[in-house]
C-alpha positions as CSV (number, residue, x, y, z in Angstrom):
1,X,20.5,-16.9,3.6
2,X,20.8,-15.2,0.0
3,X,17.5,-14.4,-1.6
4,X,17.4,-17.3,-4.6
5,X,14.4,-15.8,-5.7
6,X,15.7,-12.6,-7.2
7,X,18.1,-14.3,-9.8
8,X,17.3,-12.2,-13.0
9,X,18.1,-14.4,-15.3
10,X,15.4,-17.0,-14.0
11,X,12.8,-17.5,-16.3
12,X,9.2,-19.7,-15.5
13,X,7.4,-22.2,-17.2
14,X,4.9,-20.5,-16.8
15,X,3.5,-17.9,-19.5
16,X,4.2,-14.0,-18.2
17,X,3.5,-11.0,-20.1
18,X,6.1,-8.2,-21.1
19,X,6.1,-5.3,-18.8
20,X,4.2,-7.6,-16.4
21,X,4.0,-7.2,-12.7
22,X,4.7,-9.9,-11.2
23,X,7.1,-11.9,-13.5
24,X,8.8,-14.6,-11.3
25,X,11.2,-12.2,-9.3
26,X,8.3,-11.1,-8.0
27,X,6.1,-13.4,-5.8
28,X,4.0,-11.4,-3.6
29,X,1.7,-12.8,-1.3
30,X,-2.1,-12.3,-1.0
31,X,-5.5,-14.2,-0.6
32,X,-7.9,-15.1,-2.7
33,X,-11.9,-16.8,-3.3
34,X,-11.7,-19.9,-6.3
35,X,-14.7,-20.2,-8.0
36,X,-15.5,-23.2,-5.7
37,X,-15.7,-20.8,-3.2
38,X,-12.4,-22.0,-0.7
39,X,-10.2,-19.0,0.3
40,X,-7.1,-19.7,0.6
41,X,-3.0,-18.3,0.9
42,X,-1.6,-17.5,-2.7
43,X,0.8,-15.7,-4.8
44,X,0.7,-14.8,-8.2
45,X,3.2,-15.3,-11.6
46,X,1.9,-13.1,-14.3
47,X,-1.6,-13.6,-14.8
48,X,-1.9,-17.0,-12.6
49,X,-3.1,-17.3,-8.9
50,X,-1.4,-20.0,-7.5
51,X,-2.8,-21.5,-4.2
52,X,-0.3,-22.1,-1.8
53,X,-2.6,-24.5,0.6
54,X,-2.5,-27.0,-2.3
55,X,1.2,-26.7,-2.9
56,X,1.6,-27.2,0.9
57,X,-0.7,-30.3,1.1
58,X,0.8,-31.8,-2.3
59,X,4.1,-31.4,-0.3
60,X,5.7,-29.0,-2.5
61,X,7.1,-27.3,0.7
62,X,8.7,-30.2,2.5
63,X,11.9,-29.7,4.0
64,X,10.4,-25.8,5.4
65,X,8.9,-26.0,8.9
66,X,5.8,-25.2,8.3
67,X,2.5,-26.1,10.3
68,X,0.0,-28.3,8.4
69,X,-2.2,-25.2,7.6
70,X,0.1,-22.7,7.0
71,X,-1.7,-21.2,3.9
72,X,-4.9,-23.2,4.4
73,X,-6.7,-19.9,6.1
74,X,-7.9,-16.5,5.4
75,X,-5.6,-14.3,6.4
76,X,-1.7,-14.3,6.3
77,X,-1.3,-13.2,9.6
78,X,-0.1,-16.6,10.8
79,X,2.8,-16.8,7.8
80,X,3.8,-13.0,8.7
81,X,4.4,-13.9,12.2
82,X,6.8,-16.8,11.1
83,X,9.4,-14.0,10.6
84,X,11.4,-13.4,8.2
85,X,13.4,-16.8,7.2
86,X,10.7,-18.6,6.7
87,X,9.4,-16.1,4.3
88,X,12.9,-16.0,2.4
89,X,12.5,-19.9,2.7
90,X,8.9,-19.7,1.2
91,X,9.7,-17.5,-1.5
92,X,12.6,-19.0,-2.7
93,X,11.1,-22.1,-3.1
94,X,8.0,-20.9,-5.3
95,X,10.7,-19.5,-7.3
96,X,12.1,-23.2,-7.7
97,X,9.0,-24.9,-8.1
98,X,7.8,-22.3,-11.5
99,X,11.5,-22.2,-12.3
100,X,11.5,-23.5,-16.2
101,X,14.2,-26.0,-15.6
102,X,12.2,-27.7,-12.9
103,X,9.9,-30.2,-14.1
104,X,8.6,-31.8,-10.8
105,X,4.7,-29.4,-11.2
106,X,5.4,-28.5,-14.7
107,X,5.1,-32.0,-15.8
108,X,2.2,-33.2,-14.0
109,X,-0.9,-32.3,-15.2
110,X,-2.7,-33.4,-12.3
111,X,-1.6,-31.2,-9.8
112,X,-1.3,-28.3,-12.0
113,X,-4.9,-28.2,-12.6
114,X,-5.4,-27.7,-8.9
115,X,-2.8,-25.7,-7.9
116,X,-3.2,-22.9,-10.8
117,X,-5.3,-20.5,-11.5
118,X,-6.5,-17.6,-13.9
119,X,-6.4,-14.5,-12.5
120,X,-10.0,-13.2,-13.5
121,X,-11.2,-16.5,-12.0
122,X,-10.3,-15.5,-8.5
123,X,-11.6,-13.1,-6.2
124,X,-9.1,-11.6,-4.1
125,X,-9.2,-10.7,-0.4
126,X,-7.7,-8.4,2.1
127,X,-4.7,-10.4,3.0
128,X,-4.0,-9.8,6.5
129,X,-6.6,-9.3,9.6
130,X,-5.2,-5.6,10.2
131,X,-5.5,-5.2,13.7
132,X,-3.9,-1.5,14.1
133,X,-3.3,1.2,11.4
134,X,-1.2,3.7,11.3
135,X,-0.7,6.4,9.3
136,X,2.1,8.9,8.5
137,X,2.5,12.3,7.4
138,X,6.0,12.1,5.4
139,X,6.4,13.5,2.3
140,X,7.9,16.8,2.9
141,X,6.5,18.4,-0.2
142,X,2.8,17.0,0.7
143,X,3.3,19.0,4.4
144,X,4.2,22.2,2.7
145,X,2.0,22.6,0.2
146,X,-0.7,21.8,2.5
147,X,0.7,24.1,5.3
148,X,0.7,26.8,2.6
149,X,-2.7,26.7,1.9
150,X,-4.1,26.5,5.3
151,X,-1.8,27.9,7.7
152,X,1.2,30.7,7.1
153,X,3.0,30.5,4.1
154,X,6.0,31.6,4.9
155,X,6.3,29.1,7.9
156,X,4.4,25.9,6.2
157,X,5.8,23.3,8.1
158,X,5.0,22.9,11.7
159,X,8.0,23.1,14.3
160,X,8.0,19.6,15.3
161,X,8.0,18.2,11.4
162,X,11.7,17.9,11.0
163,X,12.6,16.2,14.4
164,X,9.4,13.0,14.4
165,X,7.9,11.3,11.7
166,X,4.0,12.5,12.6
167,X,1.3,10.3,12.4
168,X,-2.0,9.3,13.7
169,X,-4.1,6.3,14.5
170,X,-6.5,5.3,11.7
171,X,-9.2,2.8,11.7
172,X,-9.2,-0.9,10.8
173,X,-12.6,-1.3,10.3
174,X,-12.9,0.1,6.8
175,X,-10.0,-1.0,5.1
176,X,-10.5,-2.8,2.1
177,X,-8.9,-4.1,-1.0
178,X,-9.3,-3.4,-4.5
179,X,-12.8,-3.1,-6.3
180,X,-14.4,-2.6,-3.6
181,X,-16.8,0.9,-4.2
182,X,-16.8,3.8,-1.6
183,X,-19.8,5.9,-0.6
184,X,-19.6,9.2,-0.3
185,X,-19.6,10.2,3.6
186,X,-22.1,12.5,5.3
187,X,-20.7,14.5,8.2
188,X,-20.9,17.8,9.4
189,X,-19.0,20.6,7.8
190,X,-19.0,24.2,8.1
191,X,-19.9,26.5,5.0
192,X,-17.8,29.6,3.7
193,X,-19.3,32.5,5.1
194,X,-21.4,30.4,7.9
195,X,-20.4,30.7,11.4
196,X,-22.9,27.4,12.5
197,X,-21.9,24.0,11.1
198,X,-24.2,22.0,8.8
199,X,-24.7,18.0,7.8
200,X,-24.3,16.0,5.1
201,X,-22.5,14.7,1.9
202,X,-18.9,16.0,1.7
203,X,-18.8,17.8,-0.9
204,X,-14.5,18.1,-1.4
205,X,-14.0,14.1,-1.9
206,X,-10.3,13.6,-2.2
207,X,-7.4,10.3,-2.6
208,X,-4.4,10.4,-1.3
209,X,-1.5,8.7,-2.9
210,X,0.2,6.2,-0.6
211,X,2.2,3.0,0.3
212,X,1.5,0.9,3.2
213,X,3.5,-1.6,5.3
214,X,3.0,-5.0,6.7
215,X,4.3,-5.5,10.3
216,X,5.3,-9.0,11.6
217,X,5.2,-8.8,15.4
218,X,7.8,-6.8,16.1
219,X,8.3,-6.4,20.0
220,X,6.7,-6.8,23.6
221,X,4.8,-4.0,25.1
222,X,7.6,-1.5,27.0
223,X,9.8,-3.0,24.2
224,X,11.7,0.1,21.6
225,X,12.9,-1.6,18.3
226,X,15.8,0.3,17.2
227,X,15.9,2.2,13.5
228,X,18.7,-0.1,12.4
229,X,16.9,-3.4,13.1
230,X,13.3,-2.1,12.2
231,X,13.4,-3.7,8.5
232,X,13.7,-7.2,10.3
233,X,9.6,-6.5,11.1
234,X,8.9,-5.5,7.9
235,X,6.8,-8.1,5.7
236,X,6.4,-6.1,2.7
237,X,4.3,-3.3,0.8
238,X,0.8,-2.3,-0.7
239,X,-0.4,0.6,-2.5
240,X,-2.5,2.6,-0.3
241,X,-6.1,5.5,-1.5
242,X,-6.8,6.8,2.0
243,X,-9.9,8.5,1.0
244,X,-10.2,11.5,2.8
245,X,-13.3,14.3,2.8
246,X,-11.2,17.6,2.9
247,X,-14.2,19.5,3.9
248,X,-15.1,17.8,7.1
249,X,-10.8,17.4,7.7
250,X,-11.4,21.6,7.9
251,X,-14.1,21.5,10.4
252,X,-12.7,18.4,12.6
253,X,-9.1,18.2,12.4
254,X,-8.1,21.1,15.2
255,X,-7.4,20.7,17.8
256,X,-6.8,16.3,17.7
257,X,-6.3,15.9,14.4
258,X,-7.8,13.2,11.4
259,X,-10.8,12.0,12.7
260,X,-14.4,11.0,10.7
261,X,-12.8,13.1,7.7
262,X,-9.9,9.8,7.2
263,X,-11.8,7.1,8.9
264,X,-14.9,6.1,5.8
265,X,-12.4,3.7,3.6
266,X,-8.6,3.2,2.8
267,X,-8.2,1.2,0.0
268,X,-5.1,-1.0,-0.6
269,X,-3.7,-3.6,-3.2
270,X,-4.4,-6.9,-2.8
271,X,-0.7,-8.2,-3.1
272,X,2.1,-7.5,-0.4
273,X,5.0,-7.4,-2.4
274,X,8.0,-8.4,0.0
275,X,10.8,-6.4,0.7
276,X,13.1,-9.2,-0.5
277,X,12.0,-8.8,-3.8
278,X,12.2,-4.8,-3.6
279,X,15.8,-5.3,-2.8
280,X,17.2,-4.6,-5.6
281,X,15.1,-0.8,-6.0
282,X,16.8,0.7,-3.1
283,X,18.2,4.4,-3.2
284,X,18.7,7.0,-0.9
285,X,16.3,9.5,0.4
286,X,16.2,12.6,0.8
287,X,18.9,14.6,2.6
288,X,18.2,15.3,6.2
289,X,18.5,18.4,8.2
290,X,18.4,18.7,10.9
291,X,19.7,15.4,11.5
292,X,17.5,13.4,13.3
293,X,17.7,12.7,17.5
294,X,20.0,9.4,17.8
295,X,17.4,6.7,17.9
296,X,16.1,8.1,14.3
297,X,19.3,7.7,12.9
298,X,19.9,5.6,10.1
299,X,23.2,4.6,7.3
300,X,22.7,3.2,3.9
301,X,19.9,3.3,1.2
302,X,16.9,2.9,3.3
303,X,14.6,4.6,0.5
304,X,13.2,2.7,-2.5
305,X,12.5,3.6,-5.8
306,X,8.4,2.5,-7.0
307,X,7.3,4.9,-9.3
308,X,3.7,5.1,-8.9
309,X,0.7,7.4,-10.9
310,X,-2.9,8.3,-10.6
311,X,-5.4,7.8,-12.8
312,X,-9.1,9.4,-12.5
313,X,-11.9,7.2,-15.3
314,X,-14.9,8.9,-15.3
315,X,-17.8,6.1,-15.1
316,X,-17.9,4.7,-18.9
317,X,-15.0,7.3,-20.5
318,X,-11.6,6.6,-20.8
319,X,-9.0,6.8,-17.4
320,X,-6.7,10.3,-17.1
321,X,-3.7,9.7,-15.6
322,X,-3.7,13.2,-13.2
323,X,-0.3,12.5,-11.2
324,X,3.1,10.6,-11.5
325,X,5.4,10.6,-8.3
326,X,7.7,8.3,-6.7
327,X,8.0,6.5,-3.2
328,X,12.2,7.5,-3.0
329,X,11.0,11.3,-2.2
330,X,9.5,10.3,1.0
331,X,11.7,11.9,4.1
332,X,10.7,9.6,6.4
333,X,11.5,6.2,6.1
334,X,9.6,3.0,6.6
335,X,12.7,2.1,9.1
336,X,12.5,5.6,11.3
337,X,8.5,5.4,11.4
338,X,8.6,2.2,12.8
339,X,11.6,2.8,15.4
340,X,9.4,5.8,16.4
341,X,6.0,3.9,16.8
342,X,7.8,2.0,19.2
343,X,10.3,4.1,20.9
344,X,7.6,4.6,23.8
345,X,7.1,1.1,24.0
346,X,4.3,0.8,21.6
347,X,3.7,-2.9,20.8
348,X,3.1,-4.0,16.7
349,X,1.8,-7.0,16.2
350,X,1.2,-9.4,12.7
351,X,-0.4,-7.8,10.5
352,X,-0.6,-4.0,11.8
353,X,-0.5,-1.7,9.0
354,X,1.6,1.5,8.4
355,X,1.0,3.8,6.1
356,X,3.3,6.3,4.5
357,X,1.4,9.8,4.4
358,X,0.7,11.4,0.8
359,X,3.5,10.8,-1.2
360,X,3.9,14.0,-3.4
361,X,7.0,14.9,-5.3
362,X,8.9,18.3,-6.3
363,X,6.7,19.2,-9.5
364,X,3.0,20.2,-9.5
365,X,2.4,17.0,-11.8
366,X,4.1,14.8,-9.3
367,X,1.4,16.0,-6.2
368,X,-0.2,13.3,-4.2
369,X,-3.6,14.4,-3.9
370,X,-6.9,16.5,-5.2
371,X,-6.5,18.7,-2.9
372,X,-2.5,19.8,-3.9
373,X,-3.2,19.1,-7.7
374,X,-5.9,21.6,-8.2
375,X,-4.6,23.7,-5.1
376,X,-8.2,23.2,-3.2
377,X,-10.5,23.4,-6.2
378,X,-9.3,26.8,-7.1
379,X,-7.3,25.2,-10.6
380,X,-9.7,22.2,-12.1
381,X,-8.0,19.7,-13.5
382,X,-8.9,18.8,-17.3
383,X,-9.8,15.3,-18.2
384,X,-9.3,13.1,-21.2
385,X,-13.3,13.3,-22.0
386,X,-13.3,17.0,-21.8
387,X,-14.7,16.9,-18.4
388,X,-12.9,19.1,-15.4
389,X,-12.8,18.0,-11.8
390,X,-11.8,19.8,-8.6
391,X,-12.6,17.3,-6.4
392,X,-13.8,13.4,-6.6
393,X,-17.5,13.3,-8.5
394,X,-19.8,10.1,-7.6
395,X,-18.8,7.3,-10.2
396,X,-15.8,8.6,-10.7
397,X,-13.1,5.4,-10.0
398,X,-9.7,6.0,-8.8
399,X,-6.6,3.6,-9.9
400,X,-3.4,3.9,-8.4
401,X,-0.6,1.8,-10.2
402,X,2.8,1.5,-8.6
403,X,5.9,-0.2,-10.3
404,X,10.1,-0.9,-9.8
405,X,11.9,-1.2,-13.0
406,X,15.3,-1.5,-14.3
407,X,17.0,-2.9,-17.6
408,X,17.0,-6.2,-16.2
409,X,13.1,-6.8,-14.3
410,X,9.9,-4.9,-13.4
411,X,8.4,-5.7,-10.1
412,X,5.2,-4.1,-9.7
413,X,2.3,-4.3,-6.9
414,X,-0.3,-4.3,-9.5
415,X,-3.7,-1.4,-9.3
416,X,-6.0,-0.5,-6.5
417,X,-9.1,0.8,-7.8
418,X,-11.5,2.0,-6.1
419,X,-15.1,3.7,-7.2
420,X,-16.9,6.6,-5.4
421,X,-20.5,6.4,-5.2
422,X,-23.2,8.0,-3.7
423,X,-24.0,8.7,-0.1
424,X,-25.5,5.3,1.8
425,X,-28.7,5.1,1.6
426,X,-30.7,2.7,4.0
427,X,-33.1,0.7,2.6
């Protein structure tokens, strides 16, 4: 079934912005609160929310089996698990509906006014129930720099890096979407010099610079999904902050790994962007060698190119942005971490989450993280306002913005922002 929806030269009748977003090739999916308080299934054109429940129930989607509250819920885990023709089916049809040459919702006033939507008249949502999360560790560069600062130099990565895409199991519980603030976490750390932990606020706040993936259900438990099939399970992408307190990570992390240091909040954008409509921004990633053990294996551009930055605004001063890299530098791709998760059998269900590791590129400007951009607090970096920062300060807001472009359409995933604030305090 070809992918209608990516047609370039389609234009909307609805207003879009240059250099927006989410211009018509686009449609991501996400969920959002109207001011009348109903949540509901949407996607977005430019700077419109457009409510997919009332599109459904005004019939816009006859012809698509679809049951009769398909996008009349909270989450989109029910759409996800659909699979992947109905969401071509889905897509291409919002495409036809805002398509300028289609008159059937532009011309009627009626159902216009409750099907659309300003943006800053919403309030968006996480848009799946994420039941697992995952995360990687797959940015070559991000694994050496930080094996050269804490382990031997000469010998950054560790042995089994080349041969398994490494990750760990996160936590569900405190992902969130965009806007939402952050406290700073208390835990227990050990000082320089000390040789008895203490606890309390972290004091080496950091964000890491990441993607994330949306899983359909992808297999039975005992079930392997081969590297070559694995993009079949893939609903689409979100930008990813998973906060992390670098200073408890030292004291915990050996000998199981992330732990309370990772856990406190990941932050994500609030619109999946669907790998149909980054189809068009694959490339090839990096070369690999060793080659990977035959179930890893994969042929043809399985890398994509988003170019993504990092942007630190100090409460009330003007944003710095403090790193630019890009998703295509990644060794590990989406399609080999997921054929891994499940090579043991691993079951993935709707919604699960995946996320890719720091992303951090070749150049010290192109790093992924506090941590490798001022190599550990030992070179501060210099904001806009004057100001200098070594680690994340309370009030300080973090916005990651990520973007595909080329001379003929920009698909983007939009910001997540995120602010830090102090430690909880219980009232």
């Amino acid at each position: 079934m070809p992918i209608t929806a990516n047609d370039t030269k389609r234009k909307s009748w609805l207003d879009v912005p240059e250099n927006s977003d989410f211009p018509i090739q686009n449609i991501p999916f996400g969920v959002f609160l109207t001011k009348e308080n109903i949540v509901t299934v949407g996607t977005r054109i430019g700077d419109y929310a457009i409510d997919l429940g009332a599109l459904q129930q005004l019939s816009y989607f006859s012809g698509i089996d679809l049951t009769d509250d398909m996008f009349m819920q909270d989450t989109l885990n029910d759409f996800i698990s659909d699979g992947k023709k109905t969401w071509r089916l889905v897509r291409n049809r919002i495409a036809d509906i805002f398509d300028i040459n289609n008159p059937q919702l532009r011309d009627s006033t009626k159902d216009r006014d409750i099907v659309i939507f300003k943006i800053d008249d919403v309030e968006m949502q996480l848009p799946v129930l994420i039941g697992d999360y995952t995360d990687f560790y797959s940015s070559r560069e991000h694994a050496t720099n930080v094996g050269k600062m804490f382990r031997d130099p000469e010998n950054a990565l560790l042995p089994n890096w080349l041969h398994i895409p490494v990750g760990y199991h996160g936590r569900s519980s405190t992902i969130i979407p965009s806007g939402i603030p952050v406290h700073r976490p208390m835990g227990q750390t050990l000082p320089n010099g000390e040789s008895s932990p203490v606890f309390g606020p972290s004091r080496s706040i950091d964000f890491e610079l990441e993607t994330a993936f949306i899983t359909t259900d992808a297999n039975i438990m005992g079930e392997p999904i081969p590297a070559y099939e694995a993009e079949d399970y893939i609903f689409g992408m979100v930008l990813l902050n998973d906060w992390s307190a670098r200073d408890i990570q030292k004291w915990e992390y050996v000998p199981l790994g992330p732990f309370l240091a990772k856990n406190f909040a990941s932050s994500i954008s609030p619109w999946i962007v669907t790998m149909d409509a980054l189809e068009p921004f694959r490339t090839k990633g990096p070369k690999q060698d060793p080659a990977p053990l035959p179930y890893l294996q994969t042929k043809g551009k399985k890398a994509f190119d988003i170019n993504l930055e990092v942007s630190l605004k100090p409460l009330d001063k003007e944003e710095t942005v403090i790193s630019r890299s890009n998703f295509k530098y990644m060794y590990w791709s989406m399609s080999q971490q997921l054929a891994h998760h499940t090579s043991n059998g691993c079951r993935v269900n709707s919604g699960d989450m995946m996320g890719s590791g720091t992303i951090s590129g070749p150049t010290p400007d192109s790093y992924g993280s506090m941590l490798e951009l001022t190599w550990g607090g030992k070179n501060p970096l210099k904001l806009n306002d004057g100001s200098e920062r070594k680690f994340i300060e309370d009030n300080d807001t973090v916005i990651m913005r990520g973007y595909c472009e080329s001379n003929e359409v920009r698909i983007g995933f939009g910001e997540v922002s995120s602010q830090l604030l102090a430690p909880f305090v219980r009232q």
